[in-house]
C-alpha positions in Angstrom: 9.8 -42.1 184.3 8.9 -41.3 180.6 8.5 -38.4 181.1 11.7 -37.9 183.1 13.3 -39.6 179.9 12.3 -36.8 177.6 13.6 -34.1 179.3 16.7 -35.2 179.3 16.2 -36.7 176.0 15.2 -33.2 175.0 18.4 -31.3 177.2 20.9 -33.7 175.4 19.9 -32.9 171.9 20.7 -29.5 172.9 24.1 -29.9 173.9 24.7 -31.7 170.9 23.4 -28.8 169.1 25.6 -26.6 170.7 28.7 -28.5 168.9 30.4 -27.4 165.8 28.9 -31.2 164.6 26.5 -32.0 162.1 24.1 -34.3 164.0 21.1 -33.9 161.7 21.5 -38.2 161.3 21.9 -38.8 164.4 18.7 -40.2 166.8 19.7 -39.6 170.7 17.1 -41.3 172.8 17.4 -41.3 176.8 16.0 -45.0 177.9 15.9 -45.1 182.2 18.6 -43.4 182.8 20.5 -45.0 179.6 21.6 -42.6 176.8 21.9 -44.1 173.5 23.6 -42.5 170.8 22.7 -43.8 167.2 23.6 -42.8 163.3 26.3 -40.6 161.9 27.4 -37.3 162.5 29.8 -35.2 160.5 32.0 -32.0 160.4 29.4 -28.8 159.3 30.4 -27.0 155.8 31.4 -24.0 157.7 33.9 -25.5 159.7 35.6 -28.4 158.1 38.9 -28.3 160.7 36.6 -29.9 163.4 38.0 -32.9 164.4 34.7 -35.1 164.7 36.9 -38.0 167.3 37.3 -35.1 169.8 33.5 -33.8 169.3 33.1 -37.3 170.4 34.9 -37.2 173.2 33.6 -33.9 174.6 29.8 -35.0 174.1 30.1 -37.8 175.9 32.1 -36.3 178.6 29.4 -33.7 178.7 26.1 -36.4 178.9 28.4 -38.5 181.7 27.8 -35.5 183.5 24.1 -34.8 183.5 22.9 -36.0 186.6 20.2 -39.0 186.2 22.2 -40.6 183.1 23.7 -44.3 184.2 25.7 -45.0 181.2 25.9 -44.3 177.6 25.7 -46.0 174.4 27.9 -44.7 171.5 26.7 -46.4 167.8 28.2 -43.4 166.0 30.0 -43.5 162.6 31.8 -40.5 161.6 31.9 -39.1 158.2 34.6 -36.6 157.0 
């Protein structure tokens, strides 16, 4: 199972990467099945219009669909 866990640890980092996010303080860990979401994340320099609620929203719409994740756990702040 651990090793199931980083793989999908490892393909839900990317999809976050693929956002127009800052998600450098953000830890995203992938626990049985359980994705937990932890830190801060804000809007990048080069694109300051993003609205960081709706980033939300799409990233966890996104991980809901990734087959072998249960739930998900959202401990984000958001800084503008």
């Amino acid at each position: 199972m651990a090793l199931e866990d980083a793989r999908m640890t490892r393909n839900i980092q990317r999809e976050v990467s693929r956002r127009y996010i800052d998600a450098t303080r953000l830890d995203v860990r992938v626990i049985h099945g359980v994705c937990y979401f932890r830190g801060s994340i804000s809007a990048l320099r080069t694109h300051p219009e993003v609205n960081l609620e709706h980033e939300s929203e799409i990233i966890r719409k996104i991980i809901h669909q990734h087959s072998g994740i249960k739930s998900v756990v959202w401990d984000v702040r958001m800084n503008n």
